[in-house]
N, C-alpha and C positions, 0 to 999 in steps of 0.2 A: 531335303534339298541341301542342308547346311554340310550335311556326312559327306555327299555325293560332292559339294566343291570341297573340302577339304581334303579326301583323298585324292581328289584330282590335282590337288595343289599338290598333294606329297606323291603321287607320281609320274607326273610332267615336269610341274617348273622347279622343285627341287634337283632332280637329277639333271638337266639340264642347265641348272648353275653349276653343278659341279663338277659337270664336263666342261662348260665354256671354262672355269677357271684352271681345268686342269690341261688345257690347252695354251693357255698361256703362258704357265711357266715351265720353261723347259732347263731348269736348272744351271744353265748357265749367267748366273748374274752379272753383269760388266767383263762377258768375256764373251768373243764370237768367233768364227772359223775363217779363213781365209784359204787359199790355196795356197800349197806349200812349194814356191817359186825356187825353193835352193834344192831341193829334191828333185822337182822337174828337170833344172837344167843339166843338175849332173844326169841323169839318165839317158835325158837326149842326147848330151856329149858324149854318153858313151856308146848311145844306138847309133849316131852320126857316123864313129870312128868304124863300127863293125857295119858300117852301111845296109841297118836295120831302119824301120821306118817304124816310130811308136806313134799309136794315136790314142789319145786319153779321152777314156768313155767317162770316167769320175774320178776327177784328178783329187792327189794326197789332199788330204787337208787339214791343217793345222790350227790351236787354238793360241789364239793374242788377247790382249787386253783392250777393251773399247778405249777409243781417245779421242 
């Protein structure tokens, strides 16, 4: 009985802590993405001028500093 939980400890809830932990870090420490608002506009202003219609399925996105 004691074999039988112990391998079950090391292939359930072991790997399974090291997926949850490896889910949470995603390498970005005190840094996040935002959408890149000075790219967009130039673009629209220039689809506006060639009377193009842009529609952003996944807009640019850039990384900033958390504050």
């Amino acid at each position: 009985m004691k074999k039988r939980i112990i391998s079950l400890l090391f292939v359930v809830f072991i790997p399974s802590l090291l997926t949850i932990s490896g889910c949470t870090s995603n390498g970005y420490i005190g840094r996040t993405q935002v959408a890149d608002l000075n790219y967009m506009n130039k673009v629209n202003k220039a689809a506006h001028q060639s009377q193009t219609k842009v529609i952003w399925i996944n807009p640019p996105q850039k990384k900033t500093n958390r504050e």
